[in-house]
Each structure stands twice: as C-alpha cells, then as structure tokens.
N, C-alpha and C positions, 0 to 999 in steps of 0.2 A: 597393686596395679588396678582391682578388680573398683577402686577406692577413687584413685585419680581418673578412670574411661565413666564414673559412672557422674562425676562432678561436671565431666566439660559432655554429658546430656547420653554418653552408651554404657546401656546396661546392660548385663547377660546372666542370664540361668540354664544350667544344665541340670540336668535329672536324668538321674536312669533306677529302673525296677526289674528286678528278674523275680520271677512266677516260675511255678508248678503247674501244670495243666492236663486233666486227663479226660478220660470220658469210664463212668462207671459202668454204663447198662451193655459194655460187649466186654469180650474177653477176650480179647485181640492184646499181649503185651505191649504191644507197639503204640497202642492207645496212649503212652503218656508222653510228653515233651517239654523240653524246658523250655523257657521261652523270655523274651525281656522287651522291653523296649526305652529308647534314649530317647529323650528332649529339649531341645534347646530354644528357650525364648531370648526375644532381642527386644530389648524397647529402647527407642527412640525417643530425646526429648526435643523436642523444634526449636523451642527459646534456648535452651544452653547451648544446641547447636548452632545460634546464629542464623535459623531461616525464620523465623516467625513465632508470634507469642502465643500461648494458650497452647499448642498443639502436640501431639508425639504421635511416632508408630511404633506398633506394635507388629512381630511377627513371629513365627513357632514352627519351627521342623522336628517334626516327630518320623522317628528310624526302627523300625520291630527288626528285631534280630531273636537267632533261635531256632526253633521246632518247633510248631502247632501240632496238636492231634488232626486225624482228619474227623471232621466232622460231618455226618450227613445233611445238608440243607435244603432248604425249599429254594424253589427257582428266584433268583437276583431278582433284588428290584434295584433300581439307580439310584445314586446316591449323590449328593454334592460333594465336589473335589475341595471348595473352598468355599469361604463365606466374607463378605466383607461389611463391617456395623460400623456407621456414622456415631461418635458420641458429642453430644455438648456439656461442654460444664461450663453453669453460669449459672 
C-alpha cells in the first residue's frame, strides 16, 4: 500500500524511540522516567499529484509521550513554533 500512495506522489514515515532519562546529581528516586517520542513525516509530490511540476511538501508532527525527570531550569527564552525554508532545485 505504502508502494502504490508513494507512486501517485504521498509519502509517509513513522518513527518512534523510547529513552531512559534521569538526572544524577540529586537523590530524589523519582529523578528517572521513561520517556519517547513518535514522528510522523508526510511528503508530498506536486508533479505526481497533478498540481505542478518541480514541487512537493513537506510536513512533520512530532508527539512526546512518557515521563520526563523534572528538571531545574534557567528562566525561558522563546522559541519558534515553526519554520518554513523555500528550496530550489535547478
């Protein structure tokens, strides 16, 4: 299946990892957690799909699942939610 969506231009990848996570320098048991996270990329081909040549999208949701330790941190700074890169090939 994964054979005929990827010929008429949709593709897909799933990944998943599961980790061990702790923190050495306290003595808190509770300090370890398991932890994972799943990802799923999608690409898109423009030409096979019949909209336009040369092109595809590209997109990725990533999912944490699990327990983190807690961690002590310095105060947030802000981060980007997303990013989006023009590429050309020619």
């Amino acid at each position: 299946m994964r054979s005929h969506l990827a010929e008429r231009g949709f593709a897909f990848n799933l990944d998943y990892t599961e980790f061990a996570q702790g923190l050495l320098s306290q003595k808190d048991p509770n300090g370890w957690g398991e932890a994972g996270r799943a990802d799923l990329l999608i690409n898109l081909d423009t030409e096979k799909l019949g909209l336009w040549t040369g092109g595809g999208i590209v997109t990725m949701r990533h999912l944490p699942t699990g327990s983190y330790p807690t961690i002590p941190r310095r105060p947030a700074t802000r981060g980007r939610a997303g990013s989006y890169k023009a590429i050309s090939c020619g």
